[in-house]
N, C-alpha and C positions, 0 to 999 in steps of 0.2 A: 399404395403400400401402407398395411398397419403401423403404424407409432410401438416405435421399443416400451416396453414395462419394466419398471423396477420388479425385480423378482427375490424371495430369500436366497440364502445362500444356504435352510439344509432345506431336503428332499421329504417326498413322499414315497415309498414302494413297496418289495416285498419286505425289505426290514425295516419299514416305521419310520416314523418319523428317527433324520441324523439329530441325534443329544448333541455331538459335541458342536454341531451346528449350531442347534438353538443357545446353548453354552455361551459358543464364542457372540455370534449375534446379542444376545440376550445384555451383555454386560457393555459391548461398546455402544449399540444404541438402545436403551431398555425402549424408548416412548415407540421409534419407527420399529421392534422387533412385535413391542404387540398388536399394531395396526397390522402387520403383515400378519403376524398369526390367526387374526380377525379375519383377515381376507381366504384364508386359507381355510379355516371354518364354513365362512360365506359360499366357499366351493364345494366343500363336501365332507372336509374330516371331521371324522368325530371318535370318539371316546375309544371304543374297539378297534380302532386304527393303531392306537399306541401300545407298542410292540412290548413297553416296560414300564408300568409307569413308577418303578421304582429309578430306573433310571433319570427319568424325567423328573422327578421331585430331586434327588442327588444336583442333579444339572440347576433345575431351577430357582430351587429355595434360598440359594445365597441371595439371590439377585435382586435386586432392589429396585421399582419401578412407581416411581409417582404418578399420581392418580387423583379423580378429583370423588370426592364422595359428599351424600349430601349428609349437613349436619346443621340442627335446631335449623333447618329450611335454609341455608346458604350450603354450597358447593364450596368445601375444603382442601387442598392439597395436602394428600397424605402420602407416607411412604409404604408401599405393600410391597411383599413378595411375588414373585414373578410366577409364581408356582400355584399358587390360589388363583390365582387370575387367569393363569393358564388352562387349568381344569376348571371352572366356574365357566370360562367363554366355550367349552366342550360339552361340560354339563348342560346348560342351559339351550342350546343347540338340540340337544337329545331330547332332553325335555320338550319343549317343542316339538319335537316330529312325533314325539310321543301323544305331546296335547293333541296335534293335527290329525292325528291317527284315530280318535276316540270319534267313534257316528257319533252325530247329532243333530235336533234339530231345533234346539233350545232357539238358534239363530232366525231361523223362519218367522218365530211365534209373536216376537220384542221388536221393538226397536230401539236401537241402542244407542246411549247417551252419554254424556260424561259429565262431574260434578260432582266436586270435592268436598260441598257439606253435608255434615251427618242425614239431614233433612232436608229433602227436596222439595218446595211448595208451587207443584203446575195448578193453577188457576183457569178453569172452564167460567167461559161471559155467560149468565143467563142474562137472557135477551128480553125485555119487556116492553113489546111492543105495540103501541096503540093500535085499536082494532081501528083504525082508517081508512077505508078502502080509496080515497083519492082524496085530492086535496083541491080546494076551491082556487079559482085566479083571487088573490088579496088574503088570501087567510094563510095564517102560520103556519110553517112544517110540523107536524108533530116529533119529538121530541125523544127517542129511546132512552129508556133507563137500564140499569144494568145492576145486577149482583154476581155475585161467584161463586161458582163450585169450586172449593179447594180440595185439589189431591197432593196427598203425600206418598213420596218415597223415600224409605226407610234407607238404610246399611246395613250390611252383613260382612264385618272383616274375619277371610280365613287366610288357612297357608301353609305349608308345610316344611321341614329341614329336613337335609341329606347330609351326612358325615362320612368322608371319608378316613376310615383310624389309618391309623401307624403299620396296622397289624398287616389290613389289606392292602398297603405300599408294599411294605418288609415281604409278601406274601406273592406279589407279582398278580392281584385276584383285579384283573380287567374287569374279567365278567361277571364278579359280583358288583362292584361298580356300576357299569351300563344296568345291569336289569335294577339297581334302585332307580338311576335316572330314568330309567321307563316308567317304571313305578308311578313315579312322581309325577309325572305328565301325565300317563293314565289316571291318578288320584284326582288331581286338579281339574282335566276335563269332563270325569264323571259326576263329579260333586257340584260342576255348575250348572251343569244339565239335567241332575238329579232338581236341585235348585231351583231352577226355572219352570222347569215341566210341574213341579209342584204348585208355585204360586201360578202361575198360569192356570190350573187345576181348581185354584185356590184350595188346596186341600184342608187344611185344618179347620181354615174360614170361613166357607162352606161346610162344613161338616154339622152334622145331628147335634152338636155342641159346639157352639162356635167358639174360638179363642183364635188366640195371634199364633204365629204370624198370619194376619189377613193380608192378602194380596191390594186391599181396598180399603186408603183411609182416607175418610171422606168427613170434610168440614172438622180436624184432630179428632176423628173416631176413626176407631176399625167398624168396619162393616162386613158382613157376609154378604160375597160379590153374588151367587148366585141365590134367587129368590123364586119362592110362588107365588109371590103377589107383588106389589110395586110401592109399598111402604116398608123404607125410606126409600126408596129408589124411584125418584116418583116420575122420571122419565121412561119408566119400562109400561108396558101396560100393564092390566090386571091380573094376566096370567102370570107373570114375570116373567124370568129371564133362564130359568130351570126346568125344562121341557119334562114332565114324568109321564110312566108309561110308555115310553116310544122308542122301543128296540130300534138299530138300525138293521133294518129287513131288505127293502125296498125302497124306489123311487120318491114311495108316499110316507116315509117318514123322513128324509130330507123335505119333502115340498111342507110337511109341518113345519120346522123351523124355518126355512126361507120367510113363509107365511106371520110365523110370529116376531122372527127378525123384524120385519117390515112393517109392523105395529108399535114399537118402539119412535121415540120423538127426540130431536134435537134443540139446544137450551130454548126456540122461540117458540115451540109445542107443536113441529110439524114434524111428521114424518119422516123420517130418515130414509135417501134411495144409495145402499149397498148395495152393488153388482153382483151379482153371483161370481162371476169369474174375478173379482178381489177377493173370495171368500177361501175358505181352508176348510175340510172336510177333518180332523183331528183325531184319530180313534186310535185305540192298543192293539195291541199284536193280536188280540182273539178276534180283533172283527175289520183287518186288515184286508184278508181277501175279500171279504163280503162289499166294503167298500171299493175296491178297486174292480170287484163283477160291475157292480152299478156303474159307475165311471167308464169303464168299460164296454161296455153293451150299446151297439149301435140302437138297437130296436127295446121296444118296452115288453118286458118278459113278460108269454102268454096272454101278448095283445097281438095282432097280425096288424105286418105292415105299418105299425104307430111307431112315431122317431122317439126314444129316450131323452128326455129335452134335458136329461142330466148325462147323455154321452158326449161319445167323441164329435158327433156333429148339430147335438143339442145346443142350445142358448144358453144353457148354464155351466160353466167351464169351471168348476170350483177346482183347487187341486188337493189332495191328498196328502197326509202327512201320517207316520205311524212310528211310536216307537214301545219297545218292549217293558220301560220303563212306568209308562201309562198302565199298563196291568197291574201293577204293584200297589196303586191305587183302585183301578177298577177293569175288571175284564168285558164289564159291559158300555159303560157310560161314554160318552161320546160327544163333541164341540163342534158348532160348525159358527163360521165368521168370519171377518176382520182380525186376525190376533194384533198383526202389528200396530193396528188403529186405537187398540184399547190399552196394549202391553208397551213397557219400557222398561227394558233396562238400567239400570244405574250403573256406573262403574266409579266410586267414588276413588277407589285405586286401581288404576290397571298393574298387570300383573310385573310385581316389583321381585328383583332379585339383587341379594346383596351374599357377596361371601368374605369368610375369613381365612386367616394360612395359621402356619403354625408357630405363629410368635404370638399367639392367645393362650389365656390361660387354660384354655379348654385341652392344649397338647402338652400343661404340664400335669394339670389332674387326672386326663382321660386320656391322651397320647391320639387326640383326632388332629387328624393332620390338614386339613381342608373341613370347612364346612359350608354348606350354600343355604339359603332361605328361598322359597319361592315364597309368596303375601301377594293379597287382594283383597279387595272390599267392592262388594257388587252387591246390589237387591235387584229385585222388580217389581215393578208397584202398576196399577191400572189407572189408568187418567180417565176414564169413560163406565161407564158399565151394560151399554146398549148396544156394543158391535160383535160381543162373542154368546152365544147360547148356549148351555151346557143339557147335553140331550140322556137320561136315565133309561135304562130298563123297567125300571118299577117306580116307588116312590120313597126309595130309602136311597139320603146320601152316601159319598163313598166314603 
């Protein structure tokens, strides 16, 4: 037999949340009224639920509810209104389904980290290794020496604010409410996806003029990650790492990159062995299907009876990534690799939310009655520059 639960005492249904529930609840225990309202959130209510939310500000805003918030880095007991906190734990919920709602695949490409200084320093061993093919009985081990590849990753703090006024409580405006907090969730997951897919792209970095933001700082330089030769990058070969000319068509211009991937060296100066099937085939929305034919295709077009060594039962199992946002950069150019071997994310802040009520000066000047922040600070920085190829149509960057 299940165990009884503590349950509130108002309701959910066709008429919304009971106010005078939350009311009488709210004032005999404020701390256990908002854990319940929490949970009641964590189930399913949100924003477009509440039948009034002028009532609910009425009901709420007397109410007085301590709280801990963080201040100069320690956690303070402060007293807030029950009413900001109430719609902040609904906002923020929407928000979310909102973030979650946004395709992406910024996720695939990075891999993701945390670290709270402006300046991240990952350190790659170059290996200097005595050419000694074996070692005598009685004579010394040789001895490896070692220097560093230093990479940096940078910061990027953003964020945005949601206000609810006076006007749209007084107003009973639900639904303008919810569609900012979509908004806002919308905004925030586009903007890191934008973000990403860029330095990932290294767009600026690479670019016919290079400047910052480089996706690649290497030894306190920015570098232009993708190259056609291999000075400074002296780990790539001579062609480098910037594949021109090589539309993706066919079979045989994936088997170019695989080819030039595999000519690349790691810090002791041997060759790097990247699997195909760890690899990522990365292209924009105009050459999406083109990619997924090849992948696709049992047999090798207009060859009889040859296996497609890049299909379904091919040796090379790379997968496929496409987004529409890649166009906007370039509708031809096209990556294949390792992303997450070479990409990191930073998140020097994961995503922070703080809100206020209306005992701010902000609802004696402007009559906003609630306000919320969403803030973050994220970059991406490349720690390698020999696991991802950026593959052109011609020989101008994007």
């Amino acid at each position: 037999m299940a165990k009884n639960k503590f349950a509130p005492n108002y309701t959910i249904g066709t008429g919304g949340l009971d106010v005078a529930g939350l009311r009488s609840k709210a004032l005999a225990e404020p701390i256990t009224f908002m854990h319940e309202f929490q949970e009641l959130v964590d189930a399913g209510l949100r924003m477009q639920d509440i039948r009034s939310i002028r009532d609910m500000f009425n009901a709420l805003s007397p109410v007085d509810v301590q709280v801990q918030f963080p201040i100069a880095g320690q956690n303070r007991a402060v007293m807030s209104s029950a009413f900001p906190l109430t719609s902040g734990i609904l906002a923020i919920a929407g928000i979310n389904d909102a973030y979650e709602a946004v395709p992406t695949i910024g996720q695939e490409l990075v891999t993701e980290m945390n670290d709270n200084k402006r300046n991240t320093v990952v350190a790659g061993i170059l290996s200097d290794n005595p050419s000694v093919d074996g070692v005598k009985e009685g004579d010394d081990f040789p001895e490896i020496g070692a220097s560093e590849e230093k990479y940096e990753i940078r910061h990027k703090r953003n964020g945005r604010r949601l206000s609810i006024t006076a006007e749209m409580i007084e107003e009973n405006d639900v639904s303008g409410i919810v569609d900012r907090i979509n908004a806002l969730g919308e905004i925030s997951g586009e903007m890191i996806e934008e973000q990403t897919i860029d330095r990932v792209c290294d767009h600026v970095g690479s670019a016919t003029s290079p400047a910052e933001p480089y996706v690649l700082h290497l030894n306190g330089s920015g570098v232009a990650l993708f190259q056609t030769d291999n000075d400074p990058l002296t780990r790539l070969s001579s062609s480098g790492n910037r594949y021109t000319t090589n539309s993706l068509v066919d079979t045989t211009d994936l088997e170019n990159v695989r080819l030039r991937l595999a000519s690349f060296t790691n810090p002791r100066g041997k060759r790097i062995n990247i699997p195909a099937s760890q690899c990522t085939i990365l292209v924009p929305n105009a050459l999406y299907s083109t990619a997924l034919k090849i992948r696709g295709s049992e047999l090798e077009p207009s060859v009889e009876n040859e296996l497609n060594a890049w299909g379904p039962r091919g040796a090379f199992q790379p997968k496929v990534l496409s987004s529409p946002k890649l166009d906007d950069i370039s509708t031809s150019a096209w990556y294949y690799g390792n992303f997450k071997k070479q990409y990191r994310r930073k998140w020097k802040l994961n995503f922070e939310y703080m809100s206020l009520g209306n005992t701010t000066e902000s609802y004696l000047v402007k009559r906003i009655a609630a306000q919320f922040r969403l803030a973050w600070d994220v970059e991406v920085g490349a720690v390698d520059y020999v696991y991802v190829i950026q593959s052109l149509a011609a020989t101008t960057a994007p």
